[in-house]
C-alpha positions in Angstrom: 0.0 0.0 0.0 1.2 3.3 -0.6 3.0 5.0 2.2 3.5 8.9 0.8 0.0 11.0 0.2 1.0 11.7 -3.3 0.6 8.0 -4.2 -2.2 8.0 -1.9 -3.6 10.0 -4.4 -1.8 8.6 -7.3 -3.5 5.0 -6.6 -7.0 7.0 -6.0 -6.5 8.2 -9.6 -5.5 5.1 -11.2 -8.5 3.2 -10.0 -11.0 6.3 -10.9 -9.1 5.8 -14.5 -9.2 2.2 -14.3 -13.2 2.4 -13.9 -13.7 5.0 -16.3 -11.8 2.9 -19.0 -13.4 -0.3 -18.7 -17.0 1.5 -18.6 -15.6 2.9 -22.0 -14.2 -0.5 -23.6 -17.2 -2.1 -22.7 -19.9 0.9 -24.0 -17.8 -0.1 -27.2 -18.2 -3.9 -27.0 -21.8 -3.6 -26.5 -22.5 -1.2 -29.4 -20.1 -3.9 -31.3 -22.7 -6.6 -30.6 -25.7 -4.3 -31.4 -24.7 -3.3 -34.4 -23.8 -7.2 -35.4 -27.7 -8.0 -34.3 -29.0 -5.4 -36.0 -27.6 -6.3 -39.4 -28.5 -10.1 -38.4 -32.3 -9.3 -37.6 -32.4 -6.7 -40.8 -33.7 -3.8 -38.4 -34.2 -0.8 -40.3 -31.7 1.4 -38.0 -28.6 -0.4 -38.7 -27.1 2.1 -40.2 -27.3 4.5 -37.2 -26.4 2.0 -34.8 -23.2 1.2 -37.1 -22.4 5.2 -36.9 -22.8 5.3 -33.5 -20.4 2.2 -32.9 -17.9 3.1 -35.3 -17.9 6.9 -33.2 -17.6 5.6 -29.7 -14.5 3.1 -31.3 -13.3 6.0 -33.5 -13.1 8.4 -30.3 -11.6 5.8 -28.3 -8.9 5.7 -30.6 -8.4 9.6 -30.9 -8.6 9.5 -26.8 -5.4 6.8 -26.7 -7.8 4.3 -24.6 -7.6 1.9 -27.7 -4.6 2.4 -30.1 -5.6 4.0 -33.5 -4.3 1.7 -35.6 -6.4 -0.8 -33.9 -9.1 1.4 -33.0 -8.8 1.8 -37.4 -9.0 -1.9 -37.7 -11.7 -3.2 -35.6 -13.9 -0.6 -37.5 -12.5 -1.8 -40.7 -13.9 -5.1 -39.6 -16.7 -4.3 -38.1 -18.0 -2.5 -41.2 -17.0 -5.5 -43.0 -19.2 -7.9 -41.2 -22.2 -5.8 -41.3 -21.6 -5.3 -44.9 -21.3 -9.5 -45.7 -24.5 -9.7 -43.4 -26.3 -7.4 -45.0 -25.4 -8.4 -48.4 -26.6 -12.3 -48.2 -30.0 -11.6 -46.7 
């Protein structure tokens, strides 16, 4: 356990952080999996739930809690997906 106040307070931080980014990464996950049901059901909305995925990934990626380049990718392959689901109903 930390002994000095600042790392009292550094520890406080990190687990406010800690919360904050896995409320975050798993906003994204679930907007992942709606947007793969939507396509799947053929809902009429798919398209804004795919925007609205594809903007909490992409500001993930500007905010560094997911790196771009995969931030960039799992859109990439999310887009993909929804595309090829789309496309054989």
């Amino acid at each position: 356990m930390a002994t000095h106040k600042s790392a009292e307070k550094r520890h406080k931080q990190s687990l406010v952080r800690r919360d904050r980014n896995r409320r975050a990464l798993s906003t994204i996950r679930t907007s992942i999996k709606s947007a793969l049901s939507a396509a799947k059901s053929g809902a009429g909305d798919t398209s804004a739930i795919l925007s609205k995925a594809v903007s909490l990934i992409d500001s993930a990626g500007a905010k560094r809690l997911l790196h771009p380049n995969a931030a960039a990718r799992t859109i990439s392959r999310l887009q993909k997906r929804v595309n090829n689901i789309s496309a054989s109903k």
